[in-house]
C-alpha positions in Angstrom: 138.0 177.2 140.0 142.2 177.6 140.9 144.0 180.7 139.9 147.7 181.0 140.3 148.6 184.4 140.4 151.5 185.1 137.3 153.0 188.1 139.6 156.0 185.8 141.2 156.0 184.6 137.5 156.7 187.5 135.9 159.7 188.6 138.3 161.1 185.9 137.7 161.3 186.0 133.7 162.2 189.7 133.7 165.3 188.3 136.3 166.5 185.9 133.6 165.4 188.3 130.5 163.5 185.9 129.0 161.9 187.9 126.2 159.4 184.9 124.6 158.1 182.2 126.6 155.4 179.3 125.9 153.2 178.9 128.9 151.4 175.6 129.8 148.3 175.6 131.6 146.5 172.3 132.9 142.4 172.0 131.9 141.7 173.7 135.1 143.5 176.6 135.0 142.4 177.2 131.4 139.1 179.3 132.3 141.7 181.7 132.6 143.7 181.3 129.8 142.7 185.4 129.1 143.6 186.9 132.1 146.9 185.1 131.8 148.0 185.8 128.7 146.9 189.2 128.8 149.1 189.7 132.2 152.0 188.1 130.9 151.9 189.5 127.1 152.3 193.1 128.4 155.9 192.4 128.8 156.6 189.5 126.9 155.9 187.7 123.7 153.3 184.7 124.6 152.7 181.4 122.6 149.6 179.3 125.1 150.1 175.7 124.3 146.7 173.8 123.4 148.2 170.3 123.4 147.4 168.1 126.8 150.0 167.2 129.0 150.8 164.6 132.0 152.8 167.4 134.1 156.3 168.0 134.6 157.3 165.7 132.8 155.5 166.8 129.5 157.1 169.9 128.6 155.7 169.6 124.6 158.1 168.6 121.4 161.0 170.6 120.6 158.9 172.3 117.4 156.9 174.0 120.0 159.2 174.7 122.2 162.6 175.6 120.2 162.6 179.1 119.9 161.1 180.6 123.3 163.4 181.2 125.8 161.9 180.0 129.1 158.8 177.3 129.1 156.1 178.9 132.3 153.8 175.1 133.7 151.6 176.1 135.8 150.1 173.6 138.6 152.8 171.2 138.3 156.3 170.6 140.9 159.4 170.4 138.6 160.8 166.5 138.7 164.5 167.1 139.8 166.1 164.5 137.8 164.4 165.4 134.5 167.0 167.1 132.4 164.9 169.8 130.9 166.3 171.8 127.7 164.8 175.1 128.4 164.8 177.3 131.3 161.6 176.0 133.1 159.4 178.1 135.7 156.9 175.5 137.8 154.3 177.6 139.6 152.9 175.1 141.6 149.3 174.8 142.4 148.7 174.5 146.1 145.7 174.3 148.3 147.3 176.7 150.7 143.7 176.9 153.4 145.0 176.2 157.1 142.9 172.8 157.7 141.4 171.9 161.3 140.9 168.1 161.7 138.7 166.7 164.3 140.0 163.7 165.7 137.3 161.8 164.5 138.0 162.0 161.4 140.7 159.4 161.5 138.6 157.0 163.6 138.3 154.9 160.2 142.0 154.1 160.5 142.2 153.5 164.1 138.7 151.3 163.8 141.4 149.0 160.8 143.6 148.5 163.8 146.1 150.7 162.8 148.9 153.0 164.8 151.9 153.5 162.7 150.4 155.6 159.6 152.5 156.7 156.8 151.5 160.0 155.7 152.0 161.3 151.9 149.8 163.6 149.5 149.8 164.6 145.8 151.4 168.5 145.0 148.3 170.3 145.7 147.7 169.6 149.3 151.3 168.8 150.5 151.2 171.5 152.7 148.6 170.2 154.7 151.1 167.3 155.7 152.6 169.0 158.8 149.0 170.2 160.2 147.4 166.4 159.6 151.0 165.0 161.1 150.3 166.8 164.4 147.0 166.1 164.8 147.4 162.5 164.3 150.0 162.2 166.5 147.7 164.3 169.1 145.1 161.4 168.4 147.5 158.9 169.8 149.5 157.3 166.2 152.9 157.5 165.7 153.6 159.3 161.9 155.9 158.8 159.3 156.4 161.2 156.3 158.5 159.4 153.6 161.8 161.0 152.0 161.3 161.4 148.5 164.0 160.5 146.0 165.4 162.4 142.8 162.3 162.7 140.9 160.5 164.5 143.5 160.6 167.7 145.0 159.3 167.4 148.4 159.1 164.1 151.5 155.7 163.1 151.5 155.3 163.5 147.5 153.1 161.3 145.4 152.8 161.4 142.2 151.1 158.8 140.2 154.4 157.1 138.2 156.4 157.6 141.6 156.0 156.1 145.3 159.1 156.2 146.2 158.2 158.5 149.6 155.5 155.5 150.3 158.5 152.9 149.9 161.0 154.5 152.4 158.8 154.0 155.3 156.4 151.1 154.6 158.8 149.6 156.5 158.5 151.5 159.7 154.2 151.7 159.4 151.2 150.0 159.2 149.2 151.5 156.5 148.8 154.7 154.7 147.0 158.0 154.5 147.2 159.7 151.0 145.9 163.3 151.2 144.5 164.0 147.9 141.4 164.0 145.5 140.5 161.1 143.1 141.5 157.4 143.8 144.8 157.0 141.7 147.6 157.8 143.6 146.4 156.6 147.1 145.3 153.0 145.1 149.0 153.2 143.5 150.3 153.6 147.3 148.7 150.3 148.0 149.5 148.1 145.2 153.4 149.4 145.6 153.5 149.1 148.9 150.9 146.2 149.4 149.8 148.2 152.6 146.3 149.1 153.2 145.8 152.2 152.1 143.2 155.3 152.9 142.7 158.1 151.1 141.6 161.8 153.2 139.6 164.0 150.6 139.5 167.5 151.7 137.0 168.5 149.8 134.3 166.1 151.6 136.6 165.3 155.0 136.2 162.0 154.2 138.4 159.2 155.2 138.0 156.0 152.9 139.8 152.7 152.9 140.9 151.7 149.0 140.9 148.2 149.7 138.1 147.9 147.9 138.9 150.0 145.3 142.5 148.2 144.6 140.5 144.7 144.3 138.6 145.9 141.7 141.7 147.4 140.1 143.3 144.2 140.1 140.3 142.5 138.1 140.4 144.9 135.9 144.0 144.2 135.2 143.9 140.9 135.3 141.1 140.7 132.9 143.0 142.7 130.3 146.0 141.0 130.8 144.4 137.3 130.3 144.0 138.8 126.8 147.9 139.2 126.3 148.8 135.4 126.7 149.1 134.1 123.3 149.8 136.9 121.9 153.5 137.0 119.5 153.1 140.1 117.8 154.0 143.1 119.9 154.1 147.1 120.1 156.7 148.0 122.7 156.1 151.7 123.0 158.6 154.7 123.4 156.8 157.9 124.7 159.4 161.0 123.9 158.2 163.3 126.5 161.1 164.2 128.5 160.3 162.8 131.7 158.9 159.4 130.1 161.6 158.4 127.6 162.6 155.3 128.8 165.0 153.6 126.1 167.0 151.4 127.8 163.6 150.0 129.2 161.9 149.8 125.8 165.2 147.9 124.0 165.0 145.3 126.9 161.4 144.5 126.5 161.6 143.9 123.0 164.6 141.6 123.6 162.7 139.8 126.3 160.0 139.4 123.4 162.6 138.0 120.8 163.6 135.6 123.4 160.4 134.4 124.4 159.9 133.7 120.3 157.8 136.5 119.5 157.9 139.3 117.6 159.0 143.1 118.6 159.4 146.5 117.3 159.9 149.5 119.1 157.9 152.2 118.4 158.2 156.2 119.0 155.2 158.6 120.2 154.4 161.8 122.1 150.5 160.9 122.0 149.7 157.2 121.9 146.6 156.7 119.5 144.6 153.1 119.7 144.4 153.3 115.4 148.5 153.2 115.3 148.4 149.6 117.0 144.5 148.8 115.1 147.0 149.2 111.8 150.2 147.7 112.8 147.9 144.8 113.3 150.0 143.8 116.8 148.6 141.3 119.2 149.4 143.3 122.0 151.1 147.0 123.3 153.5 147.2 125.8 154.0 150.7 126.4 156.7 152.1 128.8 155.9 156.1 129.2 153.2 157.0 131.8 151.7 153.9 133.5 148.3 155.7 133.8 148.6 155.5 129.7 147.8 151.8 130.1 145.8 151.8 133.2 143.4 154.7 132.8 142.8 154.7 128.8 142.7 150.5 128.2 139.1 150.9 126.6 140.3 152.5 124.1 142.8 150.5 123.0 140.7 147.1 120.9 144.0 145.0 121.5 145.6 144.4 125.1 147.6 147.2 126.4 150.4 147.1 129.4 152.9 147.8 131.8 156.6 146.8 131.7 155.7 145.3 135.1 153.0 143.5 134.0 154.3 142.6 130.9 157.9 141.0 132.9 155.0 139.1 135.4 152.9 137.9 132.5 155.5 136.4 130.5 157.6 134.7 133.4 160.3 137.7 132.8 160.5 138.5 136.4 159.1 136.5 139.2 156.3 138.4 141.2 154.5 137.5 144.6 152.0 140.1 144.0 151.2 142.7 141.7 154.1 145.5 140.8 153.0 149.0 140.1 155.1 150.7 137.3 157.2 153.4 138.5 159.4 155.7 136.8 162.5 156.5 138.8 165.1 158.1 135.8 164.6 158.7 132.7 167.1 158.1 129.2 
């Protein structure tokens, strides 16, 4: 299992005298919630928070986090743009093993007919960009890395509400590599991008197209969304996690839904719960914090759940050739 080790971490909260701090731990650093706490509590006072969060941008509600003086995430980059009310320390989780590739390992990509390869990966392997760069372009394909805008920390970033390093080159390539385990953010590449997409697991060294993958996404989708047509009664959803609070977004929603003839109200969480919508007795959600919200938890939800994007396409709001991933680019 990972282990990040706190030693960087604790310089650096005896340099800003923090005193009492709340540390965040993903699920699989928590096998060593122990040694953690026991490292950092010999020289400062240490609250472990036990509520889930998405990442960065989930830095808990301000009754947990009020009167610490510096919040420690670990396995998480910080989002730039996020303006974050505590002093924040992001020890980032990084799969730091120098990584031969054999050239035929990307023989899946040149077999597609592809040259011009965009190259991106999630936090934990971007250091392996550089290394995978040169030996592609030893292999004969011309690389691109993508610049990353205010909400990410490094060119080449993913992360699965932002694709924004994917959009400044998908003009300049042909397709996509995404360096990174599970299928989210190399099928969010696609769909944003509408570029074939493959995704390189390091753990098996294993290329994989996600065609496939995205088409059955889209069913998906587009089975949960043929639910939403007639409904009138609607949920538009407010997550107040710091780096999901999208107001603006969430008032123009539920005026698009007035002047459609329906019915809106806005609604307030930091954990979404299928019962809340059960009891509110709405024909459909449209919820605007983290898109994997709606697209990874839909089952649990017994009415329709969606995306602003999805939502605008549905209704006729915006006009759509294809279908729009959400992405969060700024927060209110």
């Amino acid at each position: 299992m990972p282990y990040i080790d706190p030693t960087s971490t604790i310089q650096k909260l005896e340099e800003m005298g923090a005193k009492k701090i709340l540390l965040q731990l993903p699920d699989g650093l928590k096998p060593h919630v122990f040694d953690y706490f026991t490292a950092l509590s010999r020289k400062f006072s240490v609250i472990i928070s036990s509520q889930p969060f998405y990442g960065a941008c989930d830095i808990g509600n301000r009754e947990v986090y009020d009167d610490v003086d510096c919040i420690v995430q670990f396995g998480h980059s910080e989002i730039p743009n996020v303006p974050y009310p505590k002093p924040m320390i992001f020890e980032e989780y990084r799969q730091n093993r120098v990584v031969e590739f054999d050239p035929e390992i990307f023989e899946p990509i040149r077999k597609s007919g592809y040259s011009r390869v965009g190259l991106l990966a999630s936090i934990q392997y971007i250091d392996t960009l550089e290394n995978a760069r040169r030996s592609m372009e030893k292999s004969g394909f011309e690389v691109k890395i993508g610049k990353n805008d205010a909400r990410l920390n490094y060119p080449g970033q993913v992360l699965g509400c932002n694709f924004s390093a994917a959009h400044s080159v998908s003009a300049e390539v042909d397709c996509f590599l995404v360096i990174s385990t599970g299928k989210f953010h190399s099928t969010g590449v696609q769909l944003s991008t509408d570029l074939e997409t493959f995704l390189l697991d390091l753990n098996e060294m294993k290329i994989s197209s996600m065609k496939q993958e995205t088409e059955r996404f889209l069913r998906r989708r587009y089975a949960v969304l043929s639910k939403a047509q007639n409904a009138r009664k609607f949920c538009v959803v407010m997550d107040t996690k710091i780096g999901q609070r999208r107001s603006s977004l969430t008032r123009v929603i539920a005026e698009n839904i007035r002047e459609m003839g329906g019915q809106a109200v806005i609604v307030s969480t930091d954990d979404i719960r299928p019962s809340d919508y059960e009891n509110m007795m709405c024909d459909a959600v449209v919820f605007t914090g983290c898109p994997r919200v709606p697209i990874d938890d839909w089952e649990k939800f017994s009415v329709p759940i969606m995306t602003p994007p999805e939502f605008q396409w549905l209704f006729g709001i915006k006009k759509q050739s294809r279908y729009i991933m959400d992405e969060i680019v700024t927060v209110d």
